[in-house]
C-alpha positions as CSV (number, residue, x, y, z in Angstrom):
1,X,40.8,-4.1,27.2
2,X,44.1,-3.2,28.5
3,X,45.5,-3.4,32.0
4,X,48.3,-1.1,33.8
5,X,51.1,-1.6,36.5
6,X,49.8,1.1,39.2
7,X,52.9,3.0,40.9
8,X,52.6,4.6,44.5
9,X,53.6,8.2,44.2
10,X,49.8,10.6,44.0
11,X,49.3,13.0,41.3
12,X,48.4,16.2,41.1
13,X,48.6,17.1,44.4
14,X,50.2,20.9,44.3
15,X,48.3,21.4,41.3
16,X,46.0,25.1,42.1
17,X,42.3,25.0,41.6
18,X,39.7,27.2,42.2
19,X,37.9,27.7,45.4
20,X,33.9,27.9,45.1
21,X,30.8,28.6,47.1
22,X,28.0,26.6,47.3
23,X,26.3,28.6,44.5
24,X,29.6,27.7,42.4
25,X,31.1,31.2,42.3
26,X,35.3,31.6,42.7
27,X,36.0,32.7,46.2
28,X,39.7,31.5,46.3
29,X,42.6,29.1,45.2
30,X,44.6,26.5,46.7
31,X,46.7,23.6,45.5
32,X,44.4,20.6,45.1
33,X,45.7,18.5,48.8
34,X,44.8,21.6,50.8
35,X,41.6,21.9,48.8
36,X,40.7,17.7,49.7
37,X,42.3,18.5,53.5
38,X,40.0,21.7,54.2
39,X,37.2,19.6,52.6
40,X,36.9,23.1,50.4
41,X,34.7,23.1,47.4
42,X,35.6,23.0,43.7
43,X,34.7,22.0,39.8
44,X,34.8,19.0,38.2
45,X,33.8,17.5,35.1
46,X,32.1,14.1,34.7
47,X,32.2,12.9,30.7
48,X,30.3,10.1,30.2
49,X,31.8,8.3,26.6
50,X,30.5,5.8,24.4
51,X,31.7,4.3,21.0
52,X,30.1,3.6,17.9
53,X,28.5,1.1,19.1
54,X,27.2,2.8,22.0
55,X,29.3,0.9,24.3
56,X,30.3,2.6,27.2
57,X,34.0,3.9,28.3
58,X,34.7,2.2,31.7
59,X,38.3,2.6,33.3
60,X,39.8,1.6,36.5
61,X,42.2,4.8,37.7
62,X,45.7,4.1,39.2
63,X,46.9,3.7,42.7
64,X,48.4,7.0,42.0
65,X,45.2,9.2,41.9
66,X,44.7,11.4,44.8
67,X,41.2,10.5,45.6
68,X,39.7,7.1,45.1
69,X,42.6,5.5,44.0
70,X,42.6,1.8,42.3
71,X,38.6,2.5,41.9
72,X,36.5,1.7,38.9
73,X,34.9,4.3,37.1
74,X,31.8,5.2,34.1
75,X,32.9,8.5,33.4
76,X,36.2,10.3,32.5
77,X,37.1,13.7,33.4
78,X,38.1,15.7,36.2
79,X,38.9,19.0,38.4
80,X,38.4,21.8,36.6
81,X,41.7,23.9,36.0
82,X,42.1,27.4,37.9
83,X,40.1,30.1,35.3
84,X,39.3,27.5,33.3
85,X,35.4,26.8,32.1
86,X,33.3,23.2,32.7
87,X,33.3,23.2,29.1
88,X,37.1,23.4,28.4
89,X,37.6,21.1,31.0
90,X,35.4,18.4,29.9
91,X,37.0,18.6,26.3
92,X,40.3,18.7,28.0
93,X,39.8,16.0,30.2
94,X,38.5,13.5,28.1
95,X,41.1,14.0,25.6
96,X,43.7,13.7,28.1
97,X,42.4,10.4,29.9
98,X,41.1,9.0,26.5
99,X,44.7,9.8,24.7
100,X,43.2,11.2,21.7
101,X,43.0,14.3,19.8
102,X,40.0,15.9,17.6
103,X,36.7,15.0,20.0
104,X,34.0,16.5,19.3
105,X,32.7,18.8,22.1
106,X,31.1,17.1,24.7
107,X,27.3,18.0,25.2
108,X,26.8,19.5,28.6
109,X,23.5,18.1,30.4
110,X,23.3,19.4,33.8
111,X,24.8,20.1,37.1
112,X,24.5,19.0,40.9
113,X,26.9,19.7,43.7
114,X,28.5,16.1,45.3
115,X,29.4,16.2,48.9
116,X,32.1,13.8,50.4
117,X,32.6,13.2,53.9
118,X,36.5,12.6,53.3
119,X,36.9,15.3,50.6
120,X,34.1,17.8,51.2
121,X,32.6,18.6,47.6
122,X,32.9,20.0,44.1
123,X,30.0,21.1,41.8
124,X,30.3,18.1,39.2
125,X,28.9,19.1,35.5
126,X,27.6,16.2,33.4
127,X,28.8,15.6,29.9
128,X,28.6,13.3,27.6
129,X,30.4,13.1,24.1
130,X,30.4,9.6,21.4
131,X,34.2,8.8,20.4
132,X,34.6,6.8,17.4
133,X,38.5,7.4,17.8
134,X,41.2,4.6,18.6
135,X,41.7,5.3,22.1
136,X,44.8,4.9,24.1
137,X,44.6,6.1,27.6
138,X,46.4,7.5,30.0
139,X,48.6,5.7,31.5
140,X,49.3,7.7,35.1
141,X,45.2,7.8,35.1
142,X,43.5,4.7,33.6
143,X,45.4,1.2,35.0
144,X,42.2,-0.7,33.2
145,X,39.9,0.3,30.4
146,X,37.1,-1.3,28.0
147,X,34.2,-0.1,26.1
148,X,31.6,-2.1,27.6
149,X,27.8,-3.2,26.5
150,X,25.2,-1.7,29.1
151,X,24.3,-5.2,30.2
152,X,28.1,-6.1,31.5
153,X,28.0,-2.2,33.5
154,X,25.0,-3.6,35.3
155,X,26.2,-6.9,35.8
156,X,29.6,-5.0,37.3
157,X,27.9,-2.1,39.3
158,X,27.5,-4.9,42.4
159,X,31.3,-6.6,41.5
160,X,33.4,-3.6,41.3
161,X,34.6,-1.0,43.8
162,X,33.5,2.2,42.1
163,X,34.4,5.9,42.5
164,X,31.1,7.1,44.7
165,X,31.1,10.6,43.2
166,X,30.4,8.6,39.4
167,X,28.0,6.1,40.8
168,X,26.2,9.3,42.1
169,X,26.9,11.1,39.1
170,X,25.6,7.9,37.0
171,X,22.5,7.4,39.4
172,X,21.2,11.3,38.6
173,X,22.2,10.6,34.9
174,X,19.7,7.8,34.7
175,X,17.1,9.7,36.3
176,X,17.5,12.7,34.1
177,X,16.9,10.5,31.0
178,X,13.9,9.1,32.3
179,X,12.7,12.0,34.2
């Protein structure tokens, strides 16, 4: 497990994104901060990543992130990039955040719009990909990460402060196993 000095400055605040509906069609773009101010909705990704051993990838993301800063989270990934498909994104996002190279494709599993009172919403696809890789993440996005046995994620979920939009994302993962 490794652990990051945070830094104040927020990232990717100017970056442009698509603008979409609430049946997840374009409509517009706008840089990411007037997306999160206008409470607009957009695309994200949500990878969920275990190792050989089928622990799971849990991070704690920087001070820097724009939304839910210094939060723990289950799942890597993110926005989806302006023109850019869930499935590029999720490959390109958990690379990224995971600092490695050569992934397999991550295996889409299903959909669901998340609203946020503070941040309005994005459509949030559901990934989830096995990486037997060393990883080293990123440091402007992970400040904390371990793979973790399912056991210690359960004993955590009450401990730590975690992003809401993964603990929702995690809660209609377990249902859609069992369901």
């Amino acid at each position: 497990m490794t652990d990051r000095t945070d830094h104040p400055q927020p990232l990717s605040a100017d970056e442009i994104l698509d603008v979409v509906d609430e049946q997840d069609h374009v409509v517009g773009r706008a840089p990411r901060a007037e997306i999160y101010a206008r409470r607009l909705l957009h695309r994200c990704t949500f990878i969920q990543v275990r190792d050989a051993e089928g622990r799971l990838f849990v991070h704690r993301r920087t001070a820097r992130k724009l939304v839910f800063p210094s939060h723990y989270d289950l799942f890597v990934g993110g926005v989806v990039g302006t023109g850019e498909t869930y499935d590029e994104a999720a490959l390109r996002e958990a690379e990224e955040e995971l600092g490695v190279t050569g992934l397999p494709a991550p295996t889409p599993l299903f959909r669901f719009l998340y609203r946020s009172e503070q941040y309005g919403g994005w459509w949030s696809a559901v990934y989830e990909v096995r990486c037997d890789l060393p990883v080293r993440p990123q440091a402007e996005e992970v400040a904390w990460h371990g793979f973790l046995p399912d056991d210690e994620v359960a004993r955590r979920l009450p401990e730590w402060q975690w992003v809401p939009d993964g603990l929702e994302a995690w809660r209609r993962l377990r249902e859609w196993r069992t369901g």
